[in-house]
Predicted model as a PDB file, atoms N, CA, C, CB and O in Angstrom, pLDDT in the B-factor column:
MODEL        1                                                                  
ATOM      1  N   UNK A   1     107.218 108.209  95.467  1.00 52.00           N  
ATOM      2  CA  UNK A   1     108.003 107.516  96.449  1.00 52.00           C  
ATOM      3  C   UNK A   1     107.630 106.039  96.473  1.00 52.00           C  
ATOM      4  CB  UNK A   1     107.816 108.146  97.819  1.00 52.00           C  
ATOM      5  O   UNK A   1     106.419 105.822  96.506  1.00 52.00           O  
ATOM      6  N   UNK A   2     108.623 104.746  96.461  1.00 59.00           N  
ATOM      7  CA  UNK A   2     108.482 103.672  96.660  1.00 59.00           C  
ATOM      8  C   UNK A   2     108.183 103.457  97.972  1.00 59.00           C  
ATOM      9  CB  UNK A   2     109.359 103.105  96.232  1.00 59.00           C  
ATOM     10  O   UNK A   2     108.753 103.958  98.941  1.00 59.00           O  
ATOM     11  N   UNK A   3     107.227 102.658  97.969  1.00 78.00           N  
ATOM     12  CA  UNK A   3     106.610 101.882  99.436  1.00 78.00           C  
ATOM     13  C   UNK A   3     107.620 100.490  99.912  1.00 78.00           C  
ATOM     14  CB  UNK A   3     104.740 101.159  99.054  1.00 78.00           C  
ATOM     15  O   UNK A   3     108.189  99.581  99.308  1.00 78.00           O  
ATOM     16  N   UNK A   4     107.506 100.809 100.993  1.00 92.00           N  
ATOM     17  CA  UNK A   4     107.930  98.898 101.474  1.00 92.00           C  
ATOM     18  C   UNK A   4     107.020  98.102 101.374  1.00 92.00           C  
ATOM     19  CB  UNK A   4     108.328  98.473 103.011  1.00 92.00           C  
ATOM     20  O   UNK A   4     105.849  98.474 101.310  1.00 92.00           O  
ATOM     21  N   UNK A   5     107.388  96.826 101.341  1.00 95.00           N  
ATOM     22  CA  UNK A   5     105.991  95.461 101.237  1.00 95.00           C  
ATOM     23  C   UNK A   5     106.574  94.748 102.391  1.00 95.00           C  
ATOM     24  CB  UNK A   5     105.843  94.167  99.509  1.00 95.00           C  
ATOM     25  O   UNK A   5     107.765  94.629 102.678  1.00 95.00           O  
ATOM     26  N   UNK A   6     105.275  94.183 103.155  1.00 96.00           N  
ATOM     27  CA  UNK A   6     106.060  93.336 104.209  1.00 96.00           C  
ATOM     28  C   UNK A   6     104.676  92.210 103.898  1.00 96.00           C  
ATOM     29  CB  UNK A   6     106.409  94.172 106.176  1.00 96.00           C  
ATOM     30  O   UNK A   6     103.478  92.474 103.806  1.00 96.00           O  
ATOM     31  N   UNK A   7     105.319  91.030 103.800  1.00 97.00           N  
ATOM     32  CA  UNK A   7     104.840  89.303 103.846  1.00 97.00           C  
ATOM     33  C   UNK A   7     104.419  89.023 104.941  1.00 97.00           C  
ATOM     34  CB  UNK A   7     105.890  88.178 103.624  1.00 97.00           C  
ATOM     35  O   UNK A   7     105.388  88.910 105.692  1.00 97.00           O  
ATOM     36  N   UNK A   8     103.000  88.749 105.735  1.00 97.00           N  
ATOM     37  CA  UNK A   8     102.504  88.468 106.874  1.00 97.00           C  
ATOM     38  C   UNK A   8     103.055  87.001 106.898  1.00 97.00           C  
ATOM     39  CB  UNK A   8     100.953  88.728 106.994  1.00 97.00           C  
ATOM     40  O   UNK A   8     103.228  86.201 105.978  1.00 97.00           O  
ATOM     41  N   UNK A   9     103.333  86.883 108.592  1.00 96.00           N  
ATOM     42  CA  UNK A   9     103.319  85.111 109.139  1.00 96.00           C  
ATOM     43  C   UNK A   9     102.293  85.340 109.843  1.00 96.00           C  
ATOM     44  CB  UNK A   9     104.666  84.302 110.130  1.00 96.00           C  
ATOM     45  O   UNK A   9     101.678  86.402 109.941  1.00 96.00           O  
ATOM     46  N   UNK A  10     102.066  84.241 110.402  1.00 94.00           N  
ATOM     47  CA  UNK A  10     100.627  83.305 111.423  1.00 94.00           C  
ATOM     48  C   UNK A  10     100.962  84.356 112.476  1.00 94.00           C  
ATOM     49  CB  UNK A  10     100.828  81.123 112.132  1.00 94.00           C  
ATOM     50  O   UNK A  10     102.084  84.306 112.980  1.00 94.00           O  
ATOM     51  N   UNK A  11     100.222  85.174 112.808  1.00 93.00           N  
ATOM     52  CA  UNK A  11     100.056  85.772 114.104  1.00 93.00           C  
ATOM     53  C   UNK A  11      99.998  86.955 113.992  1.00 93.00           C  
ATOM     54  CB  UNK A  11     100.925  85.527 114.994  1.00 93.00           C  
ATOM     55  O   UNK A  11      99.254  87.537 114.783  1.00 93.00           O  
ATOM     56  N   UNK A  12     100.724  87.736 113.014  1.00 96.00           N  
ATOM     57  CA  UNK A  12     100.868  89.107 113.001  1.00 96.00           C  
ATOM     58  C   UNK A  12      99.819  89.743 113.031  1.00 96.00           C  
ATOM     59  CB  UNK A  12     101.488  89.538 112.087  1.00 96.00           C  
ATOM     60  O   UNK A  12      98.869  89.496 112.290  1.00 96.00           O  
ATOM     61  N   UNK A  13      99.845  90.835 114.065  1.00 96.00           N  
ATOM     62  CA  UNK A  13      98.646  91.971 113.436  1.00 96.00           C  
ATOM     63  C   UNK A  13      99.232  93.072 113.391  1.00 96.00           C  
ATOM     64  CB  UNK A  13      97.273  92.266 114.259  1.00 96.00           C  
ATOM     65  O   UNK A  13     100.381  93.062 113.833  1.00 96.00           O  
ATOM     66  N   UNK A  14      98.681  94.418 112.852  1.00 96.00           N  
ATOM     67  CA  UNK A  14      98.882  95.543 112.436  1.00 96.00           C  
ATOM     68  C   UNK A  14      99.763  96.706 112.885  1.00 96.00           C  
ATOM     69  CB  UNK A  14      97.944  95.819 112.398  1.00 96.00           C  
ATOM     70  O   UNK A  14     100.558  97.506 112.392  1.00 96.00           O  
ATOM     71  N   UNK A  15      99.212  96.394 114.092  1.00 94.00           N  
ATOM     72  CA  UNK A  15     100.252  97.646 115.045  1.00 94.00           C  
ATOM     73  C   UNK A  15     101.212  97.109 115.639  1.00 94.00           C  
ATOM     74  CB  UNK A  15      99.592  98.475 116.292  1.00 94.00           C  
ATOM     75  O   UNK A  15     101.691  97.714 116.598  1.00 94.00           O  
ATOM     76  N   UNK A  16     101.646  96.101 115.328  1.00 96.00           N  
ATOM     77  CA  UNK A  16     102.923  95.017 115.998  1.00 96.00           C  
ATOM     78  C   UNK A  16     103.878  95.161 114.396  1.00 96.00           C  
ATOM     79  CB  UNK A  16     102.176  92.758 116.533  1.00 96.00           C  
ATOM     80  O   UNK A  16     105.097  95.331 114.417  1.00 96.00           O  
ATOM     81  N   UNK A  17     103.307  95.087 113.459  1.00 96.00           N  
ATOM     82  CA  UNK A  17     103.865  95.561 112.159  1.00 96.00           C  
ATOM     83  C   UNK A  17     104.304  96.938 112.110  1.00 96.00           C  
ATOM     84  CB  UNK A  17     102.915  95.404 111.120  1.00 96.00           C  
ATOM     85  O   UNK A  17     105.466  97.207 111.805  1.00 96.00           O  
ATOM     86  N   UNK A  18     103.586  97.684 112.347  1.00 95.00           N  
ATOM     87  CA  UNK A  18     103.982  98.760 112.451  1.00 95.00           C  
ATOM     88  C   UNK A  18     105.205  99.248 113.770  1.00 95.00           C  
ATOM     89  CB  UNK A  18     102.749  99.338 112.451  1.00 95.00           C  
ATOM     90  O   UNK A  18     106.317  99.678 113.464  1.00 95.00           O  
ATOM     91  N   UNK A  19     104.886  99.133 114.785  1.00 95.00           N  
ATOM     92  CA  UNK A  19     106.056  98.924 115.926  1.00 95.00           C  
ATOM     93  C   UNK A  19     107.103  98.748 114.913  1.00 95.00           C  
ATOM     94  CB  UNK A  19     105.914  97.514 117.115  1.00 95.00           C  
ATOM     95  O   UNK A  19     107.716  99.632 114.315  1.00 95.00           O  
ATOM     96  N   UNK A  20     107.208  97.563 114.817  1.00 95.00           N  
ATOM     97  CA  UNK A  20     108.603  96.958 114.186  1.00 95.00           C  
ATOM     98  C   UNK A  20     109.014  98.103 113.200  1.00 95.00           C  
ATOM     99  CB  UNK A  20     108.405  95.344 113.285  1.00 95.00           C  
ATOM    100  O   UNK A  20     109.896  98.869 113.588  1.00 95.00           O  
ATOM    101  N   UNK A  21     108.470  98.290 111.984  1.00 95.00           N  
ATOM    102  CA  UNK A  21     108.743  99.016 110.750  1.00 95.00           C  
ATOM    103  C   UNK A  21     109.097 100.349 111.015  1.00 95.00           C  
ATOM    104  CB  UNK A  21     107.637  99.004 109.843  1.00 95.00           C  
ATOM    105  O   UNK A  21     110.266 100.711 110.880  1.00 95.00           O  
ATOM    106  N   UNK A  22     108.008 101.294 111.462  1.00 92.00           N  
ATOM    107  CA  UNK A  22     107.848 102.858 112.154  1.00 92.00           C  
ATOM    108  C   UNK A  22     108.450 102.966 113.474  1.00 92.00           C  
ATOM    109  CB  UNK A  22     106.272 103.322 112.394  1.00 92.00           C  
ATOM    110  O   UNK A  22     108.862 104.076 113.811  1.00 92.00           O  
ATOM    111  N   UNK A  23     108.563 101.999 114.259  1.00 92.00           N  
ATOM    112  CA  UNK A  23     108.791 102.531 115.691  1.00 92.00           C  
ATOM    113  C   UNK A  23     107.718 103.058 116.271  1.00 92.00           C  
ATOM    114  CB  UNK A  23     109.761 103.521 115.789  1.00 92.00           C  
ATOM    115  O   UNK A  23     108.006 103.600 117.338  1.00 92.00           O  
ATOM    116  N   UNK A  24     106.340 103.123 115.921  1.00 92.00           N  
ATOM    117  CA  UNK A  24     105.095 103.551 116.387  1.00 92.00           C  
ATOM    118  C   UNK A  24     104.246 103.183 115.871  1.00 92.00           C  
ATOM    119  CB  UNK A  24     104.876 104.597 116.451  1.00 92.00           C  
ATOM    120  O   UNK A  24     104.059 102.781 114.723  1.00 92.00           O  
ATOM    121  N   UNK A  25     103.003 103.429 117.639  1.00 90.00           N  
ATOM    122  CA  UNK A  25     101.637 102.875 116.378  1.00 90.00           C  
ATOM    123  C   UNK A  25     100.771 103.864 116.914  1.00 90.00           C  
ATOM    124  CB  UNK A  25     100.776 100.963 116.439  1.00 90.00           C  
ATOM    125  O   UNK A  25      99.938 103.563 117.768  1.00 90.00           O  
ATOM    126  N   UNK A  26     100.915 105.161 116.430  1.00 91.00           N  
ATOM    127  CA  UNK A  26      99.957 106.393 116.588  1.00 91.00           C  
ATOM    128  C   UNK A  26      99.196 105.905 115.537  1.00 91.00           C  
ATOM    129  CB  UNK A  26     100.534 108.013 116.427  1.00 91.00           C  
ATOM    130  O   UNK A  26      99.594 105.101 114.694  1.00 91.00           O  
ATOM    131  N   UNK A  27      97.470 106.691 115.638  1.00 91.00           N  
ATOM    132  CA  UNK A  27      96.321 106.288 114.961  1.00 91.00           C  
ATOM    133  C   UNK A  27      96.899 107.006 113.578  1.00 91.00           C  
ATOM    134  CB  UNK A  27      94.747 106.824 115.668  1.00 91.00           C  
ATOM    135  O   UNK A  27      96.685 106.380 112.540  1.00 91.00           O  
ATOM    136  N   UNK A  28      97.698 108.416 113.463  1.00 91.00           N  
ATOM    137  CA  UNK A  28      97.862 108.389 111.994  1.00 91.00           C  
ATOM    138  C   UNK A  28      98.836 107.566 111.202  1.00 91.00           C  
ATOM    139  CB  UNK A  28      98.120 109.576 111.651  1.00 91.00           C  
ATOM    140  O   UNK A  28      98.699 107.639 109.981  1.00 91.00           O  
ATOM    141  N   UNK A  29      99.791 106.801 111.662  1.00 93.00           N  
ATOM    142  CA  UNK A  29     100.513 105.748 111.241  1.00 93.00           C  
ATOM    143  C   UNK A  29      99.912 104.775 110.946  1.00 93.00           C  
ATOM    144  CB  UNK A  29     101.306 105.404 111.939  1.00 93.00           C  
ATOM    145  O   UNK A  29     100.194 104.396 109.810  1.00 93.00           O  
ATOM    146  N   UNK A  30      98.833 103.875 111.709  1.00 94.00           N  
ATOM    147  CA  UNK A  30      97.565 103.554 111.564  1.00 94.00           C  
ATOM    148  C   UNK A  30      96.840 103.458 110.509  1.00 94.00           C  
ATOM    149  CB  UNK A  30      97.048 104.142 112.117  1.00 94.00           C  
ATOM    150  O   UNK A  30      96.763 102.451 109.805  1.00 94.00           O  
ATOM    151  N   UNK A  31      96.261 104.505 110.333  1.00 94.00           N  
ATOM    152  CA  UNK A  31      95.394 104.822 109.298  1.00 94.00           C  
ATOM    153  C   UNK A  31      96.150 105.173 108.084  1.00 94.00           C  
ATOM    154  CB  UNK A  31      94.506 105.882 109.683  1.00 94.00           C  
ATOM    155  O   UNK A  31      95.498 105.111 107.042  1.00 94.00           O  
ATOM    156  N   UNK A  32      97.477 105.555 107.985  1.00 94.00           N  
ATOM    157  CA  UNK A  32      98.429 105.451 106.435  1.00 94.00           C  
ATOM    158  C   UNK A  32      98.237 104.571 105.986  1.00 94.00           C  
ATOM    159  CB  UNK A  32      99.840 105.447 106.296  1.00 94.00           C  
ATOM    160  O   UNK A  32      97.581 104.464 104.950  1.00 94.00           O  
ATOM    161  N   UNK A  33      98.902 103.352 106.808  1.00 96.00           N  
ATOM    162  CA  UNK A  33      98.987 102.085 106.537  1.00 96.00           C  
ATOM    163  C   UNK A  33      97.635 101.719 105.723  1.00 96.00           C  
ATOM    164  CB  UNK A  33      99.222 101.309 107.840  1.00 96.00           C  
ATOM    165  O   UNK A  33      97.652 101.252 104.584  1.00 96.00           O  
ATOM    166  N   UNK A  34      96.567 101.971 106.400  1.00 95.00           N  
ATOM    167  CA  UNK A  34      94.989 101.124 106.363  1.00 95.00           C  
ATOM    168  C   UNK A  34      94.695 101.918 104.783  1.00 95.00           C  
ATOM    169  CB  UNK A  34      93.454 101.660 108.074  1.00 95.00           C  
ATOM    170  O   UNK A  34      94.199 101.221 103.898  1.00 95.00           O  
ATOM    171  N   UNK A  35      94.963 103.122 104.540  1.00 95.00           N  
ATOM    172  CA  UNK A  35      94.900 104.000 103.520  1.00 95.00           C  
ATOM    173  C   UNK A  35      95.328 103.163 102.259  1.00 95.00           C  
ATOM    174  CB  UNK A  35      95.775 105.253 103.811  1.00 95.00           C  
ATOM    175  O   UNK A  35      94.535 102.629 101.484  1.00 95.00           O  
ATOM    176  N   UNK A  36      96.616 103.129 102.173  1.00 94.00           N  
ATOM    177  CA  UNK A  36      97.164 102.144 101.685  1.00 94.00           C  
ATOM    178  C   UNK A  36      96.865 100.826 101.337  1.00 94.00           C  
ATOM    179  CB  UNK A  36      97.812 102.102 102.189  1.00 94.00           C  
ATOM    180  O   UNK A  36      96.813 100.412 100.179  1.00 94.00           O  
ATOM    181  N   UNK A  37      96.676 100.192 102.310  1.00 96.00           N  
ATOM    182  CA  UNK A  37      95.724  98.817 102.079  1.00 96.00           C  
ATOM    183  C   UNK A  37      94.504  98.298 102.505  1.00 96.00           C  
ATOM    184  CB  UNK A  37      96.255  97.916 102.409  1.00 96.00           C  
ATOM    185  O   UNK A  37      94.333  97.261 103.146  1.00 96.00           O  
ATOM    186  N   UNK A  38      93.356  99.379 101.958  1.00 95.00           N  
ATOM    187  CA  UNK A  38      92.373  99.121 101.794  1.00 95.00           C  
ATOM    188  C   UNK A  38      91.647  97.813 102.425  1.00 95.00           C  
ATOM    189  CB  UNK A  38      92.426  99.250 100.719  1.00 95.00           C  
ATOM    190  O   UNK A  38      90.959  97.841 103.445  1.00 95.00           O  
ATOM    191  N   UNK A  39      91.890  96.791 101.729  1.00 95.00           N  
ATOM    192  CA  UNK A  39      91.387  95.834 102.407  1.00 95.00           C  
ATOM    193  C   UNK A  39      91.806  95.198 103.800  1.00 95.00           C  
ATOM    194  CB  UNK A  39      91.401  95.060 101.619  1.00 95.00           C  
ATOM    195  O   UNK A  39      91.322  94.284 104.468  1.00 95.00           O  
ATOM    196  N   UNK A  40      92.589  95.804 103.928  1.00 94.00           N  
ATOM    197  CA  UNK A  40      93.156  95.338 105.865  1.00 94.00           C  
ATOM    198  C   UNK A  40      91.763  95.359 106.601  1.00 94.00           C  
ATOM    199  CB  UNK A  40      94.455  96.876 106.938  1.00 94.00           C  
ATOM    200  O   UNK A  40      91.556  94.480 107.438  1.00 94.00           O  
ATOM    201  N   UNK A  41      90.552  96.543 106.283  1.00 93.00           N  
ATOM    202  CA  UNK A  41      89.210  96.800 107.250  1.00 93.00           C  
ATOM    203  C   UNK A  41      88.703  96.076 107.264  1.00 93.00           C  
ATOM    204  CB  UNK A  41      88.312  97.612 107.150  1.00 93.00           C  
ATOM    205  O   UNK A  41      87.991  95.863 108.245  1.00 93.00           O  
ATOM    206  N   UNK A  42      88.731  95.097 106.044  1.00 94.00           N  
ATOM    207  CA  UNK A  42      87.997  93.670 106.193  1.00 94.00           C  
ATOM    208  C   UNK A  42      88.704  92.255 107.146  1.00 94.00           C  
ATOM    209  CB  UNK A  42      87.868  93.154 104.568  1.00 94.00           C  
ATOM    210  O   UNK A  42      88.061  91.292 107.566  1.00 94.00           O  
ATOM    211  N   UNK A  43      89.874  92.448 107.274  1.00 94.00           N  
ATOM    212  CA  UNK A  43      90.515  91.495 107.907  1.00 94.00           C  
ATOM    213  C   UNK A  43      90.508  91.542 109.483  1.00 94.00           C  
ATOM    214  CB  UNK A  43      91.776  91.519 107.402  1.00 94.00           C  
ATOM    215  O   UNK A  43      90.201  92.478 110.221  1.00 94.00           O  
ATOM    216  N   UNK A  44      91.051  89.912 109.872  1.00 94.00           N  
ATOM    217  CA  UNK A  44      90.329  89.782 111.410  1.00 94.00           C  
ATOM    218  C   UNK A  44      91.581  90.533 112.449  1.00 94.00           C  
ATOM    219  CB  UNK A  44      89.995  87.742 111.944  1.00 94.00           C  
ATOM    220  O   UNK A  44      92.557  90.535 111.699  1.00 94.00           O  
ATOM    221  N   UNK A  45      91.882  90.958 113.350  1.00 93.00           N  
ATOM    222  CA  UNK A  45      93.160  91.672 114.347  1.00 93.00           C  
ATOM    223  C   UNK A  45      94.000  90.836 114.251  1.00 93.00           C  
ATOM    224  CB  UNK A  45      92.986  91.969 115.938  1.00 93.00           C  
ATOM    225  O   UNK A  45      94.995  91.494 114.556  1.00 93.00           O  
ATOM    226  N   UNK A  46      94.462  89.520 113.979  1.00 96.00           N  
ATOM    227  CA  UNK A  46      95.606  88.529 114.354  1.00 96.00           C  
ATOM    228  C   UNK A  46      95.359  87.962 112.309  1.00 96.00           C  
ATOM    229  CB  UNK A  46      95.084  86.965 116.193  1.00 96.00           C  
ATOM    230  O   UNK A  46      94.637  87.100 111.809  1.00 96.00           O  
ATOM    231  N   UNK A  47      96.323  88.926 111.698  1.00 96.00           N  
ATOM    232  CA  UNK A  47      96.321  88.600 110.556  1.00 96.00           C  
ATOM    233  C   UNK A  47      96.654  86.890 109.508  1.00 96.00           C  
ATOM    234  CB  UNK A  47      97.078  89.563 110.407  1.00 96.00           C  
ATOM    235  O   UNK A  47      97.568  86.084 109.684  1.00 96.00           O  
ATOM    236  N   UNK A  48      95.820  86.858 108.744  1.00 96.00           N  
ATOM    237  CA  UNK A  48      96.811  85.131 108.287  1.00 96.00           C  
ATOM    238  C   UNK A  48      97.931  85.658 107.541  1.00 96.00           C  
ATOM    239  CB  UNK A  48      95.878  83.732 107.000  1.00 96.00           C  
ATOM    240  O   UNK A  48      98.256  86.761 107.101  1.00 96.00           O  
ATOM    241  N   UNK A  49      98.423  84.454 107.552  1.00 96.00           N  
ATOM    242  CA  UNK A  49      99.925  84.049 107.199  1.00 96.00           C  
ATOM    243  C   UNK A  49     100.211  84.435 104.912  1.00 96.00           C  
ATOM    244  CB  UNK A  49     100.004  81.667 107.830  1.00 96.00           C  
ATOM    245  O   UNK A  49      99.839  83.574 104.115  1.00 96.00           O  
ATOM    246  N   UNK A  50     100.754  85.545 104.503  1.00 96.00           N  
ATOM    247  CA  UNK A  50     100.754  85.624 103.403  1.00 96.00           C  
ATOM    248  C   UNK A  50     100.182  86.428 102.462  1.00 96.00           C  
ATOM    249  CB  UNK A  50     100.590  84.867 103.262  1.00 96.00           C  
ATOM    250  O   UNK A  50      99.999  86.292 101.252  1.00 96.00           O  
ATOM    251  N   UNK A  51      99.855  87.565 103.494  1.00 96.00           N  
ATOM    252  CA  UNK A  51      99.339  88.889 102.733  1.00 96.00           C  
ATOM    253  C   UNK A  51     100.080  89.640 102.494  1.00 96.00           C  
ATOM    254  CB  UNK A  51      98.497  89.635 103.227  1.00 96.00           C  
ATOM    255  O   UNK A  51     100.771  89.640 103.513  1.00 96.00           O  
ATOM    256  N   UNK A  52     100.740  90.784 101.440  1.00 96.00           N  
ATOM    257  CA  UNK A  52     101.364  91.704 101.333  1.00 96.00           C  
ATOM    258  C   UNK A  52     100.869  92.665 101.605  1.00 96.00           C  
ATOM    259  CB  UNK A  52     101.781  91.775 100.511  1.00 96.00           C  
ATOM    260  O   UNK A  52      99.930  93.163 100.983  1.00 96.00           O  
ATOM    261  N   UNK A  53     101.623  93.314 103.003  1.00 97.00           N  
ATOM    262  CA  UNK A  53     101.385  94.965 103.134  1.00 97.00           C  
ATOM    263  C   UNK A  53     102.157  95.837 102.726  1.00 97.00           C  
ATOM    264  CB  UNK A  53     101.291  95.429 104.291  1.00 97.00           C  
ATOM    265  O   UNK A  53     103.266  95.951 103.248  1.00 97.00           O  
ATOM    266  N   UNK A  54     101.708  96.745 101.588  1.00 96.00           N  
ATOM    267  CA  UNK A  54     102.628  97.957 101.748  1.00 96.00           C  
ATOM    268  C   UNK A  54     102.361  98.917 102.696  1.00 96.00           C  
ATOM    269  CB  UNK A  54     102.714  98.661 100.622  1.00 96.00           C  
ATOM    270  O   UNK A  54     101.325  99.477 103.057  1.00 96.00           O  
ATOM    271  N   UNK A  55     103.772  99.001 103.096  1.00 96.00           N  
ATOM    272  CA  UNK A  55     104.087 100.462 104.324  1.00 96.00           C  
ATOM    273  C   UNK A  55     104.371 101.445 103.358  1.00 96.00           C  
ATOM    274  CB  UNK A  55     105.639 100.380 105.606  1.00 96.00           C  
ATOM    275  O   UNK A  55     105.196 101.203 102.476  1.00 96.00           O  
ATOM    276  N   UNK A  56     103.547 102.969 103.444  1.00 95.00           N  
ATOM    277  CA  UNK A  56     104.298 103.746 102.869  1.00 95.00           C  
ATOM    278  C   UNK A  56     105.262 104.474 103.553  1.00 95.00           C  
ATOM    279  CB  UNK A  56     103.650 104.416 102.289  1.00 95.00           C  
ATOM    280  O   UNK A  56     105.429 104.246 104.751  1.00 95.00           O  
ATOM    281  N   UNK A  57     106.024 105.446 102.888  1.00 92.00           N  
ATOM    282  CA  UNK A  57     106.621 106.566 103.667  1.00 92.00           C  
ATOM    283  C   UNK A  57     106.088 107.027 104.206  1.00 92.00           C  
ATOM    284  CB  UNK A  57     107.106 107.383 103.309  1.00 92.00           C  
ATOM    285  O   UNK A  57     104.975 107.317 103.767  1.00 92.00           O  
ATOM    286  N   UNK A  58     106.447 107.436 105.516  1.00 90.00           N  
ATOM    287  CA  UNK A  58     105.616 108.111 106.255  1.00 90.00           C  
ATOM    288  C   UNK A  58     106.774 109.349 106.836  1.00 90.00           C  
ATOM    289  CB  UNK A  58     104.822 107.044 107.417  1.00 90.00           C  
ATOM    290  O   UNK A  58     107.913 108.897 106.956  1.00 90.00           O  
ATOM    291  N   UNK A  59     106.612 110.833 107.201  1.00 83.00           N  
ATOM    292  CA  UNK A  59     107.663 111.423 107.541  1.00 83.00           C  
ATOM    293  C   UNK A  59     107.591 111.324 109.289  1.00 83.00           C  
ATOM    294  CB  UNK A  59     107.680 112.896 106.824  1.00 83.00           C  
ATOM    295  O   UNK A  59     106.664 110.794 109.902  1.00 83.00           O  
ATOM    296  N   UNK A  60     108.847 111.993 109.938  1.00 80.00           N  
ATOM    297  CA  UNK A  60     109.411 111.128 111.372  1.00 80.00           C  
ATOM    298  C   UNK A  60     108.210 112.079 112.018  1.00 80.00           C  
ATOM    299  CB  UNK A  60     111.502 111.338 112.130  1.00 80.00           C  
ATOM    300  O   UNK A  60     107.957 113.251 111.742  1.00 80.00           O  
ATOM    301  N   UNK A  61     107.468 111.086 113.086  1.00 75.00           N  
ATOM    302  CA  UNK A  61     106.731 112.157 114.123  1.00 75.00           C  
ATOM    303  C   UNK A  61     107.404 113.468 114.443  1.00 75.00           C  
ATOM    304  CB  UNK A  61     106.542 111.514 115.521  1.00 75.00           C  
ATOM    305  O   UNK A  61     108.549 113.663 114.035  1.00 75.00           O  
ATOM    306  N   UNK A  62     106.738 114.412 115.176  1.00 75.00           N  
ATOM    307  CA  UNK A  62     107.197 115.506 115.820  1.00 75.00           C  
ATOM    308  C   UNK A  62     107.745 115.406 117.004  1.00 75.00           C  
ATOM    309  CB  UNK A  62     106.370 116.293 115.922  1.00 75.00           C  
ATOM    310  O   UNK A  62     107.076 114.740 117.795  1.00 75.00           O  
ATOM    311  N   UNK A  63     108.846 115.885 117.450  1.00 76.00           N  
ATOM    312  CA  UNK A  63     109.314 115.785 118.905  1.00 76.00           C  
ATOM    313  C   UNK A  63     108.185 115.622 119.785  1.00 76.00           C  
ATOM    314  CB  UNK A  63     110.104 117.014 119.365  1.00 76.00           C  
ATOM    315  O   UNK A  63     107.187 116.272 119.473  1.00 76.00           O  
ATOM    316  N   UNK A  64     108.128 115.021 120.644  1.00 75.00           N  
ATOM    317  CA  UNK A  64     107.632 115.425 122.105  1.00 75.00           C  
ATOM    318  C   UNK A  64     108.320 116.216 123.282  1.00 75.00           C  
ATOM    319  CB  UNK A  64     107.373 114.301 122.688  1.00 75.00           C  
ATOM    320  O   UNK A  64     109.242 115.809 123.988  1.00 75.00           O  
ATOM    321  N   UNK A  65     107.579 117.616 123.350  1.00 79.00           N  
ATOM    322  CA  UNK A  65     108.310 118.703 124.213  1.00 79.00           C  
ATOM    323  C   UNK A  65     107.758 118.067 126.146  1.00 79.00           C  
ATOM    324  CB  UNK A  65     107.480 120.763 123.581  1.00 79.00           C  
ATOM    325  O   UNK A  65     106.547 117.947 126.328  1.00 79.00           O  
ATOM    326  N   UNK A  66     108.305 117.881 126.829  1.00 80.00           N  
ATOM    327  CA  UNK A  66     108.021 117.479 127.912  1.00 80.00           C  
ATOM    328  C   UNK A  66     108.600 118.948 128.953  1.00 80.00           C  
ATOM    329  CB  UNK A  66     108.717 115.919 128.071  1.00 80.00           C  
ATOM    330  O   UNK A  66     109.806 119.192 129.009  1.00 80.00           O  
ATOM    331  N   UNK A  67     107.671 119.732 129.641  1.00 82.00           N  
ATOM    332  CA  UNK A  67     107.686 120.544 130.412  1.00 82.00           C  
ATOM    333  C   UNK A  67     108.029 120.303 131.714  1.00 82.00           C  
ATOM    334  CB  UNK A  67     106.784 120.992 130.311  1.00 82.00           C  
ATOM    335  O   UNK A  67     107.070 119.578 131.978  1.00 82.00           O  
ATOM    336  N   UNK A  68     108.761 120.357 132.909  1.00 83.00           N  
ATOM    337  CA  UNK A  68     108.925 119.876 133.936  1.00 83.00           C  
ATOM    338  C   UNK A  68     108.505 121.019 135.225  1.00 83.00           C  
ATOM    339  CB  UNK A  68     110.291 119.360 133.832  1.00 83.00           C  
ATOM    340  O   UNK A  68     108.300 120.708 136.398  1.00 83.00           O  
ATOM    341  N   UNK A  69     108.453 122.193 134.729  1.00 79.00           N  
ATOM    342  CA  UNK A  69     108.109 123.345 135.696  1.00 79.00           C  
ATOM    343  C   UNK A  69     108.041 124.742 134.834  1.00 79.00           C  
ATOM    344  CB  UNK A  69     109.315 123.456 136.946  1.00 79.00           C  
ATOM    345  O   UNK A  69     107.779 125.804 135.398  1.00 79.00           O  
TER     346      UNK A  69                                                      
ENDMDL                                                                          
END                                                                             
């Protein structure tokens, strides 16, 4: 499966990338990502401007069943 690449600007960090891309930033969306690009663990929370991340596929979360009574 082909990955997406996304081009950092001045400010971005990780789970604001992800938001946008996934629609979530659960820790295993998270940690795909980080899986993927390895060196993100070294980088500071408010990323610089001009790194390529690949997003991989990731498949859609599971419903959330909400019980009311």
């Amino acid at each position: 499966m082909a990955t997406a690449q996304y081009l950092t600007r001045e400010g971005d960090c990780l789970d604001l990338i992800c938001l946008n891309y996934y629609h979530r930033t659960d820790s295993v969306t998270l940690q795909a990502v980080i899986r993927h690009n390895y060196w993100l663990r070294e980088q500071p929370a408010i990323l610089p401007a001009g790194l390529i991340i690949k997003l991989p596929n990731l498949p859609a979360p599971e419903p959330e069943t909400v019980t009311l009574w």
